[in-house]
N, CA, C, O and CB atoms as a CASP TS submission, in Angstrom:
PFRMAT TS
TARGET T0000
AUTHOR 0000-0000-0000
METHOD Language model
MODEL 1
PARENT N/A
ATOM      1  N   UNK     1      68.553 -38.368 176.047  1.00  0.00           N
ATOM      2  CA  UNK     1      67.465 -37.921 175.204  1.00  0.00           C
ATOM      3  C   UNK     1      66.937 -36.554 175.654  1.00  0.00           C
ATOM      4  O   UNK     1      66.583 -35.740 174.802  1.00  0.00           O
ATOM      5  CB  UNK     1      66.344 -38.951 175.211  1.00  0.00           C
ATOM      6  N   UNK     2      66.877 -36.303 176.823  1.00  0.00           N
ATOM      7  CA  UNK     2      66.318 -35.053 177.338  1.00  0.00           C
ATOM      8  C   UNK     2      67.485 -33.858 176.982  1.00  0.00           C
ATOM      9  O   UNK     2      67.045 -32.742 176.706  1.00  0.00           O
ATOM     10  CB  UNK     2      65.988 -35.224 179.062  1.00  0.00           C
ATOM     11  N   UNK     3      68.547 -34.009 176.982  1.00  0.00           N
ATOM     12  CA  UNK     3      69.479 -32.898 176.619  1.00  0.00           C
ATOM     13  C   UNK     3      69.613 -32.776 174.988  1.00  0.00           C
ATOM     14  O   UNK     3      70.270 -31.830 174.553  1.00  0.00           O
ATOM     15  CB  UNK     3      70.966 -33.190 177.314  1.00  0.00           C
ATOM     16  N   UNK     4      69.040 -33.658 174.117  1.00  0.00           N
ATOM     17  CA  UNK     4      69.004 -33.665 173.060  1.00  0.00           C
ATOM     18  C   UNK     4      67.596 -32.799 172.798  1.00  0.00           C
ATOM     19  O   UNK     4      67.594 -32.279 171.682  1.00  0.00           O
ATOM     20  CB  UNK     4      69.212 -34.998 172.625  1.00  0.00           C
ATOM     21  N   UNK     5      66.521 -32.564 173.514  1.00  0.00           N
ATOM     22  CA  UNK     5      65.669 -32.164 173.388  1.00  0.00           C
ATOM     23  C   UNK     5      65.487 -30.920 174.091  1.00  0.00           C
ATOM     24  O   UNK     5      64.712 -30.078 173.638  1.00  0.00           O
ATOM     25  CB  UNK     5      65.028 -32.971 173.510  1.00  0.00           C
ATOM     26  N   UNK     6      66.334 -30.666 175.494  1.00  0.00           N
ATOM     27  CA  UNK     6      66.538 -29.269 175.777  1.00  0.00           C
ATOM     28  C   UNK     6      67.318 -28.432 174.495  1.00  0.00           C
ATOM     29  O   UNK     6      66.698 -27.437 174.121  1.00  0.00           O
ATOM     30  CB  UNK     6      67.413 -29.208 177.166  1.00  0.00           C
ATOM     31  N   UNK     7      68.525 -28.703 173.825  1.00  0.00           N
ATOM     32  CA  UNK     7      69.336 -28.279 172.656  1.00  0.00           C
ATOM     33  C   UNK     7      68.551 -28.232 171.469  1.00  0.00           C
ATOM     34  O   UNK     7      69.009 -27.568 170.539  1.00  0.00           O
ATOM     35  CB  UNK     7      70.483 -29.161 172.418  1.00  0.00           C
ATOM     36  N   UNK     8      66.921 -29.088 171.244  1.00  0.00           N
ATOM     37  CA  UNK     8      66.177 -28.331 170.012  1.00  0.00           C
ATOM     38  C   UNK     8      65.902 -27.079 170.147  1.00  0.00           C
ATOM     39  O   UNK     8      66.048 -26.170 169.330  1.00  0.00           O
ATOM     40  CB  UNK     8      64.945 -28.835 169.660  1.00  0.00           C
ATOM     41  N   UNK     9      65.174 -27.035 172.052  1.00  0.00           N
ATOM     42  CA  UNK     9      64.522 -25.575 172.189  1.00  0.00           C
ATOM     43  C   UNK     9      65.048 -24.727 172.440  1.00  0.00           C
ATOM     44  O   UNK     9      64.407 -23.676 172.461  1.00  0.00           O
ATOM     45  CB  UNK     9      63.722 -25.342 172.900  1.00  0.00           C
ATOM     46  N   UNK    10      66.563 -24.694 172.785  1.00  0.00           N
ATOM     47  CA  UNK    10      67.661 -23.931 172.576  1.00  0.00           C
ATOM     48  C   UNK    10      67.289 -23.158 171.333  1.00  0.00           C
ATOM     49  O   UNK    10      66.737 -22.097 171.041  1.00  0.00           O
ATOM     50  CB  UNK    10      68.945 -24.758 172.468  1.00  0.00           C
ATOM     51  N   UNK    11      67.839 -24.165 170.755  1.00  0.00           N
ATOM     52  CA  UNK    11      67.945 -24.049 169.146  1.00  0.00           C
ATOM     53  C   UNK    11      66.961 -23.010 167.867  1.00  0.00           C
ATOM     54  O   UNK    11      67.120 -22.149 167.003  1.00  0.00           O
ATOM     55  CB  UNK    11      67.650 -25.547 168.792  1.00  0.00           C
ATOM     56  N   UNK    12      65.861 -23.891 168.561  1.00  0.00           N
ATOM     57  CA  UNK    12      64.520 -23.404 168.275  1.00  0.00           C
ATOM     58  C   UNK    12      64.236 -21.897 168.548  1.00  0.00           C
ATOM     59  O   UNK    12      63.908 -20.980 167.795  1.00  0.00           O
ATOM     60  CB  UNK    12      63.584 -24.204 169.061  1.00  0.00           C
ATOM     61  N   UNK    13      64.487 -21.962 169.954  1.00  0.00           N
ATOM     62  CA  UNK    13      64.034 -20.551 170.252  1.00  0.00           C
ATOM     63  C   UNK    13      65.288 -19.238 169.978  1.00  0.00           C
ATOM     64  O   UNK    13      65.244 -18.013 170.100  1.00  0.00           O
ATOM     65  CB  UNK    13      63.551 -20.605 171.947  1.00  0.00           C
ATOM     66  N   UNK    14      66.286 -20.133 169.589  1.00  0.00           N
ATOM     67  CA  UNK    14      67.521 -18.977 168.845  1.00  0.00           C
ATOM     68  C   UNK    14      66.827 -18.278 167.583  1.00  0.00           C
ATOM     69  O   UNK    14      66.465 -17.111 167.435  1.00  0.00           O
ATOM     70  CB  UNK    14      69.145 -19.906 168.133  1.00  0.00           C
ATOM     71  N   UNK    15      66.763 -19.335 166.760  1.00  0.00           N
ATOM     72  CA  UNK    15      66.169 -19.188 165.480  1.00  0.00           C
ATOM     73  C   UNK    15      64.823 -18.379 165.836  1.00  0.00           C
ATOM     74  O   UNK    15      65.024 -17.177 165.661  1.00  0.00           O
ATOM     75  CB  UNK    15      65.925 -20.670 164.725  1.00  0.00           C
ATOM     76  N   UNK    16      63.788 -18.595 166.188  1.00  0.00           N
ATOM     77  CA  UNK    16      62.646 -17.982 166.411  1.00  0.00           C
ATOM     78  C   UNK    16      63.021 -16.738 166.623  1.00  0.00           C
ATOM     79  O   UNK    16      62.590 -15.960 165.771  1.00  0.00           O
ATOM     80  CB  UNK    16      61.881 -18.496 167.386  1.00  0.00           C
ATOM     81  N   UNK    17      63.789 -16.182 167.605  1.00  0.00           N
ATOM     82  CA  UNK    17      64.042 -14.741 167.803  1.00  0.00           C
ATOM     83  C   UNK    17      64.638 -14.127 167.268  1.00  0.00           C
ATOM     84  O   UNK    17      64.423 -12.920 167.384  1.00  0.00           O
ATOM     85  CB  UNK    17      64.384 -14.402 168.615  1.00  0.00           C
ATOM     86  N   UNK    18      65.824 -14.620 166.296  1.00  0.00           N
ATOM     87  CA  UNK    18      66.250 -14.103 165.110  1.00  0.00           C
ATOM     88  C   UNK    18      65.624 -14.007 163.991  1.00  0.00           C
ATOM     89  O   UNK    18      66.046 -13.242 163.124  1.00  0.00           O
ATOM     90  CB  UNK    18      67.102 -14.573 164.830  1.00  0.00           C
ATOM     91  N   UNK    19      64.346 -14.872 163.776  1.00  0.00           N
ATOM     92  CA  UNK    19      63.031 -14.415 162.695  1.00  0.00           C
ATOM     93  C   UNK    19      62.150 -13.427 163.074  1.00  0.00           C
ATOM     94  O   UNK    19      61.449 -12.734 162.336  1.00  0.00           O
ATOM     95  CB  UNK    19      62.037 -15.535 162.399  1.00  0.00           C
ATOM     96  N   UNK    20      62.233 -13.410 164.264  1.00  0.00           N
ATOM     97  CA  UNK    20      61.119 -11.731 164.662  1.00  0.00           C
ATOM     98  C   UNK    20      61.922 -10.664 164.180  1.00  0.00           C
ATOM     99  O   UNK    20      61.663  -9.764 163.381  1.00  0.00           O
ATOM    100  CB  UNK    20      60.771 -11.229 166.626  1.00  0.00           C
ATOM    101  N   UNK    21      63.207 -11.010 164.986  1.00  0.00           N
ATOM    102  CA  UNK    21      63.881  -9.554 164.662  1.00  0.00           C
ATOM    103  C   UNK    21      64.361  -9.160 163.655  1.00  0.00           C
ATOM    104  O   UNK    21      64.564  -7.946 163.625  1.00  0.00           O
ATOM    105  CB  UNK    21      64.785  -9.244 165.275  1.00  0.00           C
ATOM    106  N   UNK    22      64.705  -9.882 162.555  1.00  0.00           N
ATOM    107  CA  UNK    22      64.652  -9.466 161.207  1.00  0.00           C
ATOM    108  C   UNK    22      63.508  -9.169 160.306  1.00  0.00           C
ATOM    109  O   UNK    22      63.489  -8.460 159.300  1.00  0.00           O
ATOM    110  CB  UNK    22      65.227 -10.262 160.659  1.00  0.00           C
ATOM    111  N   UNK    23      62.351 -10.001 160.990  1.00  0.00           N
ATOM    112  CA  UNK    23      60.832  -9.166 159.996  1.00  0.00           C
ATOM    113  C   UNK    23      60.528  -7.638 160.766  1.00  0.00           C
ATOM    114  O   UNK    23      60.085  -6.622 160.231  1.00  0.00           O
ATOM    115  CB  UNK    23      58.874 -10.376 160.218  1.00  0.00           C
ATOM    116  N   UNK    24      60.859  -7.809 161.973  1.00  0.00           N
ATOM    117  CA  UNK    24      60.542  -6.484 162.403  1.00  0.00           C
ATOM    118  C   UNK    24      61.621  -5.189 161.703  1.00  0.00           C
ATOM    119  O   UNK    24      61.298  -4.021 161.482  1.00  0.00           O
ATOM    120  CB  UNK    24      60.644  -6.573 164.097  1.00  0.00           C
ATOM    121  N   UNK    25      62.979  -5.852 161.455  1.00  0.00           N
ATOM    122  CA  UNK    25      63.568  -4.934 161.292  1.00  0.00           C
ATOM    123  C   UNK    25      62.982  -4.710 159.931  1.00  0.00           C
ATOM    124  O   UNK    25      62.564  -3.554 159.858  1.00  0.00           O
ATOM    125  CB  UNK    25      64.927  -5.056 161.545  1.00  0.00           C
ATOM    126  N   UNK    26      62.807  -5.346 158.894  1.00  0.00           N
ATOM    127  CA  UNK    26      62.302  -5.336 157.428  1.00  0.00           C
ATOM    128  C   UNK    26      60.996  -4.177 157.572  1.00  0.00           C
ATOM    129  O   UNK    26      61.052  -2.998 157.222  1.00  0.00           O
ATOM    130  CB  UNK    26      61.730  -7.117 156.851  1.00  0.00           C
ATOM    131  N   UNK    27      59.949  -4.809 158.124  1.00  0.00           N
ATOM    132  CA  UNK    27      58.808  -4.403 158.283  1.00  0.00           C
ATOM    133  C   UNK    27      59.533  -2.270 158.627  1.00  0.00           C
ATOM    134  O   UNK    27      59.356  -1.394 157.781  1.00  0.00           O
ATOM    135  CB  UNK    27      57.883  -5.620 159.778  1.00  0.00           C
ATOM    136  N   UNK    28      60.113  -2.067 159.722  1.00  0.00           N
ATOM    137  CA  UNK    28      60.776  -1.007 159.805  1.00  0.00           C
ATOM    138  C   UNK    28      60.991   0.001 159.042  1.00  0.00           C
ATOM    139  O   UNK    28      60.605   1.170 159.040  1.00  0.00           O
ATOM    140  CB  UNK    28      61.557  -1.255 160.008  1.00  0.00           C
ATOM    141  N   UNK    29      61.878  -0.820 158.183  1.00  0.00           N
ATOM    142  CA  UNK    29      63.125  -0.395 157.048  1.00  0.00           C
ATOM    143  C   UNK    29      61.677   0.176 156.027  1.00  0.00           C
ATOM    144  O   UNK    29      61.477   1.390 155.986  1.00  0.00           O
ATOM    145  CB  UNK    29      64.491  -2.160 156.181  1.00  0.00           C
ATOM    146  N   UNK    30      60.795  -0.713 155.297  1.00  0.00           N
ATOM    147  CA  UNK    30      59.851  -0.218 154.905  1.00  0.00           C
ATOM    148  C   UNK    30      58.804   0.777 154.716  1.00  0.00           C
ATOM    149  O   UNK    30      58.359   1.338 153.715  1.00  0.00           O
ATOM    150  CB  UNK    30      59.708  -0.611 155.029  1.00  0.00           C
ATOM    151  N   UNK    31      58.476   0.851 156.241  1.00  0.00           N
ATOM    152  CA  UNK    31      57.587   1.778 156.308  1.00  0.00           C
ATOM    153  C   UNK    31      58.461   3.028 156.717  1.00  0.00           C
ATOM    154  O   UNK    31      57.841   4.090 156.785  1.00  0.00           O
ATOM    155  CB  UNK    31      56.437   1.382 157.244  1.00  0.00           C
ATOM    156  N   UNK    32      59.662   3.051 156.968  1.00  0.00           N
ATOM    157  CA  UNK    32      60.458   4.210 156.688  1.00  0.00           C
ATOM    158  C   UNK    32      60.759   4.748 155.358  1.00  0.00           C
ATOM    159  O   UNK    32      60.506   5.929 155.119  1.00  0.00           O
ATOM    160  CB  UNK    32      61.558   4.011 157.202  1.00  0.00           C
ATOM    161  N   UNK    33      61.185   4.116 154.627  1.00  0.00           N
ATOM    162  CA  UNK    33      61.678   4.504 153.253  1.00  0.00           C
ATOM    163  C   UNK    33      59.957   4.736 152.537  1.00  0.00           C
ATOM    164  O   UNK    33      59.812   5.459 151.551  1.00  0.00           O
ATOM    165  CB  UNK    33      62.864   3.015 152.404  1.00  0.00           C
ATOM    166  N   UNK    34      58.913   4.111 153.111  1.00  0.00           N
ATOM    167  CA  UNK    34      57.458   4.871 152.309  1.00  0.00           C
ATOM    168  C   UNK    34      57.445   6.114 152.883  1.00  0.00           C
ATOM    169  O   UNK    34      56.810   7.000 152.312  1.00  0.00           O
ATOM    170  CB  UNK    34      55.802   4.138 152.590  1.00  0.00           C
ATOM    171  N   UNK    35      58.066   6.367 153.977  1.00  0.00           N
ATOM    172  CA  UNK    35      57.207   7.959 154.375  1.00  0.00           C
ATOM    173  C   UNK    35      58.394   8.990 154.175  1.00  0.00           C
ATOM    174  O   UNK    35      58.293  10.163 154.535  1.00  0.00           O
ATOM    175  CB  UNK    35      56.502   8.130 156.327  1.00  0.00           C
ATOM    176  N   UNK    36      59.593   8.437 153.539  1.00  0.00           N
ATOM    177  CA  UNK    36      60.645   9.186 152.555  1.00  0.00           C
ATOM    178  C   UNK    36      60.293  10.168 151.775  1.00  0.00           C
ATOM    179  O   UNK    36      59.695   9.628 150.844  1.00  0.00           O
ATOM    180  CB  UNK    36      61.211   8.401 151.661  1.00  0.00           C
ATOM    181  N   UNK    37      60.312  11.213 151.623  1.00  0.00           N
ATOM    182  CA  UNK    37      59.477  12.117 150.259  1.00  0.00           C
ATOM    183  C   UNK    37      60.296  11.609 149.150  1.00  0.00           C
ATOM    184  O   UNK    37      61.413  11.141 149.369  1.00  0.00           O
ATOM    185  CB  UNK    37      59.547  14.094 150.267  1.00  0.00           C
ATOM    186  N   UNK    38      59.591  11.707 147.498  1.00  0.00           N
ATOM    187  CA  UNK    38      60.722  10.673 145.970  1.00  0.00           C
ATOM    188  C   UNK    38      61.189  12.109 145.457  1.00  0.00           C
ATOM    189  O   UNK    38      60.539  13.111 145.160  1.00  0.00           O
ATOM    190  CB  UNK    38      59.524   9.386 144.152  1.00  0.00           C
ATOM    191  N   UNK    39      62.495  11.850 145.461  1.00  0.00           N
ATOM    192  CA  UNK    39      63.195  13.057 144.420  1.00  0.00           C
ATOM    193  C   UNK    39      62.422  13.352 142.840  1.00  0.00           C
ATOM    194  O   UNK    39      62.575  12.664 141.830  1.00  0.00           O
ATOM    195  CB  UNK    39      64.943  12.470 144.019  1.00  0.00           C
ATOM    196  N   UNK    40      61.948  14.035 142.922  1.00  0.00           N
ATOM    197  CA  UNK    40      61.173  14.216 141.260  1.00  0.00           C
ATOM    198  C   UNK    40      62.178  15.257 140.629  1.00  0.00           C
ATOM    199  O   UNK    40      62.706  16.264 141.100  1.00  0.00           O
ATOM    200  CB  UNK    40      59.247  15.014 141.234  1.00  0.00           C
ATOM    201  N   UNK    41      62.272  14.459 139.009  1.00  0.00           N
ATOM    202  CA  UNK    41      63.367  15.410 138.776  1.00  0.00           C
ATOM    203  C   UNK    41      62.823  16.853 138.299  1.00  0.00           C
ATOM    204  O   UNK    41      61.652  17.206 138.443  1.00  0.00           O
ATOM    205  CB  UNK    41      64.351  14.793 137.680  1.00  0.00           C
ATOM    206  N   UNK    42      63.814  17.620 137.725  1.00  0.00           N
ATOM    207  CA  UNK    42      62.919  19.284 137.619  1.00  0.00           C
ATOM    208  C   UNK    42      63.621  19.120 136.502  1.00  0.00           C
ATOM    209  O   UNK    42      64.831  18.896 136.456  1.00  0.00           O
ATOM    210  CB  UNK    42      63.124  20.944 138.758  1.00  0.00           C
ATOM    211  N   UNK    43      62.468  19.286 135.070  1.00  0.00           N
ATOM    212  CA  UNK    43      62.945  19.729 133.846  1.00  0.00           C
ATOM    213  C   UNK    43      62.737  20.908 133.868  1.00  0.00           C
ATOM    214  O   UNK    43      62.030  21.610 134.591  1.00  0.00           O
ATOM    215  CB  UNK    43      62.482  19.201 132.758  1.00  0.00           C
ATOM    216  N   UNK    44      63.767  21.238 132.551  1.00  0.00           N
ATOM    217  CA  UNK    44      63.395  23.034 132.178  1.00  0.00           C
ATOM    218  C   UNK    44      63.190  23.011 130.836  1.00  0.00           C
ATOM    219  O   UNK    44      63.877  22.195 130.223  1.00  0.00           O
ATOM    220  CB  UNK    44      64.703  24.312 132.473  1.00  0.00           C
ATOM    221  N   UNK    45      62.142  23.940 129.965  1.00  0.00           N
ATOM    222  CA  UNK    45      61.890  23.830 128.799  1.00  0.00           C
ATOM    223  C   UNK    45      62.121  25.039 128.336  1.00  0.00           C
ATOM    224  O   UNK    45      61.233  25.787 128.745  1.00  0.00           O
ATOM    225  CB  UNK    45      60.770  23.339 128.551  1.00  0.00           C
ATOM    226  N   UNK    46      63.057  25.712 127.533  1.00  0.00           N
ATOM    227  CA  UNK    46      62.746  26.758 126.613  1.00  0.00           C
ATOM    228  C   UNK    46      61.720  27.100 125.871  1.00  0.00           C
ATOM    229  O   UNK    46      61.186  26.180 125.252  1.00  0.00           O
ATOM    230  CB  UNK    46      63.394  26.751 125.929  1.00  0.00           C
ATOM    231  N   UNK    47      61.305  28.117 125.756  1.00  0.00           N
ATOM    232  CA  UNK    47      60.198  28.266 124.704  1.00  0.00           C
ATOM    233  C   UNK    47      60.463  27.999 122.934  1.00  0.00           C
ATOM    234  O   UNK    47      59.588  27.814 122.088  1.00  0.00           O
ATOM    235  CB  UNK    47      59.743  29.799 124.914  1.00  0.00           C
ATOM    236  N   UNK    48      62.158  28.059 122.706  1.00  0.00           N
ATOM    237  CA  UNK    48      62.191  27.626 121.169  1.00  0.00           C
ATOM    238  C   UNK    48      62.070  26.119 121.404  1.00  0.00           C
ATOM    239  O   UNK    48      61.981  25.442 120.380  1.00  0.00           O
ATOM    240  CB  UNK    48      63.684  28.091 120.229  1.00  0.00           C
ATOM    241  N   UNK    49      62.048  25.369 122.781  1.00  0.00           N
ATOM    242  CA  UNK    49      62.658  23.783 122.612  1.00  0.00           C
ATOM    243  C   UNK    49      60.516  23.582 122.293  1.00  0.00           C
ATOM    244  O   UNK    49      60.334  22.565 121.624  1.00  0.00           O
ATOM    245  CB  UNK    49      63.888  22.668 124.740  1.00  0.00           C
ATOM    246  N   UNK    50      59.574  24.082 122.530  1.00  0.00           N
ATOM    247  CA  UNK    50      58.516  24.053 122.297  1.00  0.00           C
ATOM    248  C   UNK    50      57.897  24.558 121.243  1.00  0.00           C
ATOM    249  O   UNK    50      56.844  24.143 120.759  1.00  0.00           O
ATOM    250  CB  UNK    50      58.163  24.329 123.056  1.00  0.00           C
ATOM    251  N   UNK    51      58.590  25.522 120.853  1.00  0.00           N
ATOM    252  CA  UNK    51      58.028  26.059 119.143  1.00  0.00           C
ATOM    253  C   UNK    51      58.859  24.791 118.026  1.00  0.00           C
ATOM    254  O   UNK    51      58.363  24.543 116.927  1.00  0.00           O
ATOM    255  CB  UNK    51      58.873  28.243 118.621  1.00  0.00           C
ATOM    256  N   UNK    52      60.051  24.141 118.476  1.00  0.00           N
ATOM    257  CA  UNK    52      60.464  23.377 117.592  1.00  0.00           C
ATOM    258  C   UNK    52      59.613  21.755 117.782  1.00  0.00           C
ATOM    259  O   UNK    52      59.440  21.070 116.774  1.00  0.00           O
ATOM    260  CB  UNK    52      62.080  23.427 117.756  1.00  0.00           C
ATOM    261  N   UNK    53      59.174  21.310 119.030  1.00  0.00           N
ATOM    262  CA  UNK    53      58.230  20.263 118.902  1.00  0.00           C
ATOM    263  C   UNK    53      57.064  20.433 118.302  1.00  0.00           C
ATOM    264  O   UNK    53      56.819  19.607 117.423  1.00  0.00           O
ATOM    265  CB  UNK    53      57.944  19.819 119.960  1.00  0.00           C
ATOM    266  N   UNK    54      56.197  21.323 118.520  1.00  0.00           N
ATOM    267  CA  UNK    54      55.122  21.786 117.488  1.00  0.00           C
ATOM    268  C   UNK    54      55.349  21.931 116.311  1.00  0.00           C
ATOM    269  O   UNK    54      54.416  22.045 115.516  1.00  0.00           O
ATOM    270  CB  UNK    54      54.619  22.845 117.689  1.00  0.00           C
ATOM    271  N   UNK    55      56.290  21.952 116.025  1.00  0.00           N
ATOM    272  CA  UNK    55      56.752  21.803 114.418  1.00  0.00           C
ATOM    273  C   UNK    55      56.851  20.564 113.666  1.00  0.00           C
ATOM    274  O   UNK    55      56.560  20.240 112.515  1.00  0.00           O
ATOM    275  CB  UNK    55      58.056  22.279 114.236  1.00  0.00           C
ATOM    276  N   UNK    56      57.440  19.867 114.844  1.00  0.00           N
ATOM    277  CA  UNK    56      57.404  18.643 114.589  1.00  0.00           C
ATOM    278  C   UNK    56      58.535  17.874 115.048  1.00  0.00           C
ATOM    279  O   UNK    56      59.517  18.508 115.434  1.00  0.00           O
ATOM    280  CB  UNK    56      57.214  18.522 113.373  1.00  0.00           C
ATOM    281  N   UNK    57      58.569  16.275 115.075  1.00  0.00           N
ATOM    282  CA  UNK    57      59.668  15.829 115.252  1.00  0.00           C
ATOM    283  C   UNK    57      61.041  15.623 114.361  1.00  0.00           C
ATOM    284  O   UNK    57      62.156  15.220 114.694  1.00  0.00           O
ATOM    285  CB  UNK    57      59.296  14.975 115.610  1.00  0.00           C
ATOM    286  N   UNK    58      60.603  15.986 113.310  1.00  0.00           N
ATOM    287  CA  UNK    58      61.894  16.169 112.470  1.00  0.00           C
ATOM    288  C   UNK    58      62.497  17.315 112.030  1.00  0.00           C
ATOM    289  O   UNK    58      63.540  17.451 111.390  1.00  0.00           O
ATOM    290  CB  UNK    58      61.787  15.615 111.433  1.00  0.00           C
ATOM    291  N   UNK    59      61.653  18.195 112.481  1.00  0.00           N
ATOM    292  CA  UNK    59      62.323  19.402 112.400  1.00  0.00           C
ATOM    293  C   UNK    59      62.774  19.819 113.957  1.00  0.00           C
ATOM    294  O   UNK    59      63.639  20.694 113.966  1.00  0.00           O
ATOM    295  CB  UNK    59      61.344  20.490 111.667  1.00  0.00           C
ATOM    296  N   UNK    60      62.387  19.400 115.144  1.00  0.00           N
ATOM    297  CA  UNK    60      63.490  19.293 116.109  1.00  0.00           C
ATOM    298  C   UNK    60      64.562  18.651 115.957  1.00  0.00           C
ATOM    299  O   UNK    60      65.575  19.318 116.167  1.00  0.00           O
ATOM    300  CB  UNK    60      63.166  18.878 117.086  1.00  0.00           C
ATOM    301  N   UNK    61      64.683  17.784 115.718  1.00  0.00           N
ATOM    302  CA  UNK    61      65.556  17.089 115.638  1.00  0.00           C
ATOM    303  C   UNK    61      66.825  17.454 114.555  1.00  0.00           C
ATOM    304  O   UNK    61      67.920  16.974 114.851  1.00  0.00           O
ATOM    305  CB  UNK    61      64.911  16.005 115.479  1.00  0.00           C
ATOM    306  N   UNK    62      66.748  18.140 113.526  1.00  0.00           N
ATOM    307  CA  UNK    62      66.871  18.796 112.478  1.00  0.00           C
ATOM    308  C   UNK    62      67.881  20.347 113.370  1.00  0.00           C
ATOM    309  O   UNK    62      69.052  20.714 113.275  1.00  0.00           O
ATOM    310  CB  UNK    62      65.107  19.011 111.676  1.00  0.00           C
ATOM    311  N   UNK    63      66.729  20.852 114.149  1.00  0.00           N
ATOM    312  CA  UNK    63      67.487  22.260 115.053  1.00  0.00           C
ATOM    313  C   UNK    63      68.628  21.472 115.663  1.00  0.00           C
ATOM    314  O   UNK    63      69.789  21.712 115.329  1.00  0.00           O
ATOM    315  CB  UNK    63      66.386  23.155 116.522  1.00  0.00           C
ATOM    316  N   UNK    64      68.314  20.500 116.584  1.00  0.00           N
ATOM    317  CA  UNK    64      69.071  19.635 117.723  1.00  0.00           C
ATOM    318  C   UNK    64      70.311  19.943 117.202  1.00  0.00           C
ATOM    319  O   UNK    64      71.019  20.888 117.552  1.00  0.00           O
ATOM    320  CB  UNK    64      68.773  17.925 117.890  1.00  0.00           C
ATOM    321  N   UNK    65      70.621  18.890 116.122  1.00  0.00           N
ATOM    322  CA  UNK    65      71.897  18.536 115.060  1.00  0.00           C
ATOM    323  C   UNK    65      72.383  19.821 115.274  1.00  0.00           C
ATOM    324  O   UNK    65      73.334  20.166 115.976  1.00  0.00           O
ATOM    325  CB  UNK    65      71.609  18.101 113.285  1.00  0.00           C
ATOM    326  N   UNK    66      71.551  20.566 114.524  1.00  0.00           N
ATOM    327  CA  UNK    66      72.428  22.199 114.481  1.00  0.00           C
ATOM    328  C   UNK    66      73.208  22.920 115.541  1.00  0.00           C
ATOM    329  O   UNK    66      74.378  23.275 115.682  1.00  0.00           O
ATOM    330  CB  UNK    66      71.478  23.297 114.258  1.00  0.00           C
ATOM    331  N   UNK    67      72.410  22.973 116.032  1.00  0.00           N
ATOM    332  CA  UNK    67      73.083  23.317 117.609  1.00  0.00           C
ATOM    333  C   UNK    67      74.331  22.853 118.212  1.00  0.00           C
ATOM    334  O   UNK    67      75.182  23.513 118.808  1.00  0.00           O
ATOM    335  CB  UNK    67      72.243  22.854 118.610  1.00  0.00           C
ATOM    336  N   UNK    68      74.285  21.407 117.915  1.00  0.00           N
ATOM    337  CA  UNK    68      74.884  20.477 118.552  1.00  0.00           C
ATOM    338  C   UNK    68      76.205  20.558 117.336  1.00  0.00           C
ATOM    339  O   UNK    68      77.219  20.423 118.020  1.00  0.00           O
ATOM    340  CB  UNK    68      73.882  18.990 118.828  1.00  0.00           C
ATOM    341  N   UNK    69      76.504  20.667 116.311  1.00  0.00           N
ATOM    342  CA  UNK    69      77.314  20.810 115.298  1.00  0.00           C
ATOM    343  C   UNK    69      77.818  22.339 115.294  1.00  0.00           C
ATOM    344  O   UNK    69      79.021  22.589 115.220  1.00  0.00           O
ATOM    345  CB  UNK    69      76.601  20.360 114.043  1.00  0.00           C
ATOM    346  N   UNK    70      76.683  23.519 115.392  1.00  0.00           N
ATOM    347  CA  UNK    70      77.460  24.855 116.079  1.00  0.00           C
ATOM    348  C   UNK    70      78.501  24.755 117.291  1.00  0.00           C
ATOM    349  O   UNK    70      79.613  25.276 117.374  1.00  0.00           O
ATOM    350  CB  UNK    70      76.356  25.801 116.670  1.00  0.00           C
ATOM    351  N   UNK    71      77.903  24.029 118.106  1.00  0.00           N
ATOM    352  CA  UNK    71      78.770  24.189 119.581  1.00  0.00           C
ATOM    353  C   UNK    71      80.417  23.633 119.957  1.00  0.00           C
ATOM    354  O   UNK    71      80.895  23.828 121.074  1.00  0.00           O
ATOM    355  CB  UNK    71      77.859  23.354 120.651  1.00  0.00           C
TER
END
């Protein structure tokens, strides 16, 4: 009975130290990837791609085609 009960805390304390060290590693992994700077993407806008939204959406959309059927 006693070697059955030394082999829980074996056991026990395997497991236990393999649950620290994976929350720690988590916990880690985390607060690394927060202090990551986020890729923001970079649009570019023409000034006709803005005279044609003020116009409206169907008449962008209208240029778009064109363009896209010129090319």
């Amino acid at each position: 009975m006693e070697a059955l009960i030394d082999f829980a805390a074996v056991g026990g304390a395997i497991v236990l130290s393999l649950g620290i060290a994976l929350s720690l590693e988590w916990f880690t992994l985390n607060t690394l990837m927060k202090m990551m700077p986020v890729e923001r993407p970079v649009v570019t806008v023409d000034a006709s791609d803005l005279e044609e939204s003020a116009a409206g959406p169907e008449l962008a959309a209208a240029a778009y085609l064109e363009r896209k059927r010129a090319a």
